[in-house]
N, C-alpha and C positions, 0 to 999 in steps of 0.2 A: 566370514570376511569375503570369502570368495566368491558367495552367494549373495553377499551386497552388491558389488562391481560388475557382478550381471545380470544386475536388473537395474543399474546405471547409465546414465545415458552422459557421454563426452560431449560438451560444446565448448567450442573457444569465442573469448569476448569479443577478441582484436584479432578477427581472422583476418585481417588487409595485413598482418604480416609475413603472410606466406607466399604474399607477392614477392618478396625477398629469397625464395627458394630457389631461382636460378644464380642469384649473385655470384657463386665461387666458381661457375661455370664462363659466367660474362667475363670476371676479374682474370682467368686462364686462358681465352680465347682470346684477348681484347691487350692484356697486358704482360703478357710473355716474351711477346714480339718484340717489346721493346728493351725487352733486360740485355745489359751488355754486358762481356767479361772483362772483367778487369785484372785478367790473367796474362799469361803468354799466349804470343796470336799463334803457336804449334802446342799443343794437349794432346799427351801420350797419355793413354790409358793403360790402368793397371792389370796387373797379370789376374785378379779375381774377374775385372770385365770379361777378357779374355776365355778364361775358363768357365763363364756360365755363357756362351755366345753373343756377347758385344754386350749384357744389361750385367749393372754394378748388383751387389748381392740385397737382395730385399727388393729389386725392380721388377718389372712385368715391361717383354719390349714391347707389345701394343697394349693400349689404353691406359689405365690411370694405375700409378703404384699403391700398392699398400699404404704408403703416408695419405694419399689423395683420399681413396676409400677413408681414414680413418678421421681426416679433417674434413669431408661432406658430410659422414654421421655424425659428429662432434656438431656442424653448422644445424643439420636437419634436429636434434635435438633442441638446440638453444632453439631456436625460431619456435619448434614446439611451446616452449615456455617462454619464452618472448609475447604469445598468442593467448595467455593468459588463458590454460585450460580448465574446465569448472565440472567436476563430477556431479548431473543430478541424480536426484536418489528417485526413479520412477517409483515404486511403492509411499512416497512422501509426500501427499498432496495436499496441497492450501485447503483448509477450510473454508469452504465457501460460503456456508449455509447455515454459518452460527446463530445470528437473529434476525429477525424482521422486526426493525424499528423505525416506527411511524413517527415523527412530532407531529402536534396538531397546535396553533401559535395563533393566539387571539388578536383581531387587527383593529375590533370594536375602538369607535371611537376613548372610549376613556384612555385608553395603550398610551394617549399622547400625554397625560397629564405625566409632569418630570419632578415625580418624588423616587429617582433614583441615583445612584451615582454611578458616575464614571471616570477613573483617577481624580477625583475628589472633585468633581465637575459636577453640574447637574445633570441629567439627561432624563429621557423618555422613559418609562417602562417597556415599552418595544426597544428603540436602544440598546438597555440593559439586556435583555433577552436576545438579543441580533449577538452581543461581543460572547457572552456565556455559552450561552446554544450552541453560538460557531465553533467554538472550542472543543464543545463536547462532540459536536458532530466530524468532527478532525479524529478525535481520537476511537471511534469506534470502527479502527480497522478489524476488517472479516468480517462486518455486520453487512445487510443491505440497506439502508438509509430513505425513508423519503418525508414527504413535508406537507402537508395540509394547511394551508389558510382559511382563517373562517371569521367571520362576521356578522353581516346580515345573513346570508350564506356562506355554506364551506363548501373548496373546490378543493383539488390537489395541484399543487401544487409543480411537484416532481415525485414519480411513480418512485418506489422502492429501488434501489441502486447503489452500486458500489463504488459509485463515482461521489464521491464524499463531497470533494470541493465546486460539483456544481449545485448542489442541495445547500451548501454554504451560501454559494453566490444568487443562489434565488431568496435564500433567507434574509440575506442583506440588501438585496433591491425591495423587498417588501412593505408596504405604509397603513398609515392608518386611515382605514377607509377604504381601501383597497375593495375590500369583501362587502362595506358594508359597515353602519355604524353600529348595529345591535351586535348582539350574542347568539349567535346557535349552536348552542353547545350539545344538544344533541344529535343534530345532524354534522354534526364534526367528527364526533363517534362511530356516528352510524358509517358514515363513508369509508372510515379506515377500516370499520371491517366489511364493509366492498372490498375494497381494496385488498385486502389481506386474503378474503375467500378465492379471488380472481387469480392470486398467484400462485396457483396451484397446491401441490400438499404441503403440507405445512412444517417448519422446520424444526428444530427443537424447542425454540421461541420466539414468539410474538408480542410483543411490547408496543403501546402509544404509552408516548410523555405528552400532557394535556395542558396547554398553560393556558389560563385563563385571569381577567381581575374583577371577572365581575358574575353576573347572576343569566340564567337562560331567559333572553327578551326577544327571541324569534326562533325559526325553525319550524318544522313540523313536528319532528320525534321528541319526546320530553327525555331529558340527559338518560332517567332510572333506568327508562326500557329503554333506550340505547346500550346501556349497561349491560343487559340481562341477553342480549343480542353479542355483545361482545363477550361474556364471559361464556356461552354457547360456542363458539367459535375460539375461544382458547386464547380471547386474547387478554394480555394481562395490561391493565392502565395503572401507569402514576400520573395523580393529578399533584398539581403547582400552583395556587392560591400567587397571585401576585399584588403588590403595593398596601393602599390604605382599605379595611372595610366598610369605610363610608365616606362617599364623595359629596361636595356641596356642588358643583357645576350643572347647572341643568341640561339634561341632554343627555345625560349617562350614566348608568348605570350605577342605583345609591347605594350598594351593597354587595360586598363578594358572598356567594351564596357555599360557606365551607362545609355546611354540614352533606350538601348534595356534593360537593367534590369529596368528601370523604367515603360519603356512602359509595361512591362510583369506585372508586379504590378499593375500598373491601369489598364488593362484588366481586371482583374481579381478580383478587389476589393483589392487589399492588399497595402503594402507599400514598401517603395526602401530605405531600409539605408546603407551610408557607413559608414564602419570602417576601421580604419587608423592601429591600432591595439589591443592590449585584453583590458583595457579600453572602448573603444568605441564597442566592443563585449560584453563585458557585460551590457553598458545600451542598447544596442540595445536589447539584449535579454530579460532584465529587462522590456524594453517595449512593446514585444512580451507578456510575460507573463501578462503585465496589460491588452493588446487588446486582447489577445485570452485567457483569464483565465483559471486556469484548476479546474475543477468541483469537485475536492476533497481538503480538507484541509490537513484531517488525515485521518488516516486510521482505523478509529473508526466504520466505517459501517459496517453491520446496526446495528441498533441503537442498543445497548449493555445498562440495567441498570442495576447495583448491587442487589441484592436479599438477600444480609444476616443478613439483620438487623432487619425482622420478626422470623425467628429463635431465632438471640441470646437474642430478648427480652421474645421470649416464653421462655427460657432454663433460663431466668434471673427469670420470674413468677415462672418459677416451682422448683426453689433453693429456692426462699421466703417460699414454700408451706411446703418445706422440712423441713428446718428451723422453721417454725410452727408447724409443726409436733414434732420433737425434741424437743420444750420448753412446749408443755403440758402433755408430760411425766411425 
């Protein structure tokens, strides 16, 4: 125990209340002057004054008495905990560097076709994927977070980051067409593991979530050997089949191509789910978060304990003292 407390470090929340530390000093100086007796205007003092040289028994004739001394530490206590003091635990440090995880979020034109739902509404499959996504990307505190758009081309979107909710709000500004109305879905791959090589050594895990609804209709790198690039590099892909696998709309994409996101998945160590729509997105997500957990709960680290409850028990000892003082009067 002893050996925890010194390698703790004290901070107070509400340090503006030790502004308050000269108080009993103002309230003596300021309002003494004005106390009047409401005695007899002649006061004979008693033969104990007398016999300790003009000071009653328990005084000090210059400076402050023993009561004062014991109501400044009683005050200097409370303010203590008034100040809300927080023991951290220096040896207890936030996990920083739980995962590095990429989404990579298809913006091809098809995204717009709305066979999805949304509270029993229709929506987009981009939609769908903007309300899920965000959720998910909320809850993986202790991860680094970043976000790949891709279409005709893939760009990044926002670098790797533990700033969760601005990777939310670039995900939600995001349209179709944005990138481009085809698929490249290899070069979608290919960039996160840029991206992933660039930031240095690499953590204990590396994860893309790959949403896609349709088949690879541009790019330079074909998805496989993107694959073979990224399982070289340690990173592990779940691919996400999204909506119908074959569209009648010309102009887009007539097939989700599941066997290549599957193969891409078992390259790589990861998994191939489809979703049909925001239902089936959110257990899928649900079970992203069980298999790739994220390494915070709260946001309690490090480790923070309360500290003011040795104070208020000294301020509580030295009001008793006080009180004992006053009854042998």
């Amino acid at each position: 125990m002893r050996g925890d407390l010194l390698n703790s470090t004290l901070v107070f929340e509400w340090a503006w209340v030790w502004l308050l530390l000269p108080l009993p000093l103002l309230a003596r100086r300021f309002l003494a002057p004005l106390k009047r007796s409401s005695g007899p205007a002649l006061r004979v003092p008693d033969r104990a004054r007398f016999a300790h040289g003009g000071a009653a028994v328990g005084e000090t004739v210059r400076g402050f008495s023993p009561d004062w001394l014991l109501a400044g530490l009683m005050h200097l206590c409370l303010l203590c905990a008034a100040a809300r003091p927080v023991l951290l635990d220096a040896g207890m440090e936030a996990p920083v560097t739980g995962r590095d995880l990429m989404l990579a979020v298809d913006l091809s034109g098809s995204m717009e076709v709305r066979d999805a739902q949304l509270a029993g509404q229709p929506a987009s499959r981009l939609g769908a994927i903007k309300r899920v996504a965000g959720e998910f990307i909320e809850r993986r505190a202790g991860d680094r977070v970043g976000l790949i758009l891709f279409g005709g081309q893939a760009y990044l979107q926002a670098p790797l980051t533990f700033d969760r909710a601005t990777v939310r709000a670039f995900l939600d500004e995001s349209s179709v067409g944005l990138a481009g109305r085809q698929t490249a879905l290899g070069d979608a791959i290919a960039l996160a593991v840029k991206r992933m090589l660039l930031e240095g050594p690499a953590p204990e895990h590396r994860v893309l979530v790959l949403l896609t609804d349709g088949a690879a209709t541009a790019g330079e790198l074909k998805p496989l050997k993107a694959a073979e690039l990224a399982r070289a590099a340690g990173l592990k892909i779940y691919t996400i089949g999204i909506g119908s696998t074959r569209l009648s709309a010309p102009g887009l994409s007539a097939e989700l191509d599941e066997e290549t996101l599957l193969r891409i998945a078992a390259a790589t160590g990861g998994r191939y789910f489809r979703a049909g729509g925001q239902g089936d997105l959110e257990e899928i997500y649900a079970e992203l978060d069980r298999l790739e957990p994220a390494r915070l709960d709260a946001p309690d680290l490090p480790g923070a304990r309360p500290a003011h409850l040795p104070p208020l028990l000294m301020a509580l000892l030295l009001g008793m003292a006080l009180a004992w003082r006053a009854r042998q009067r």
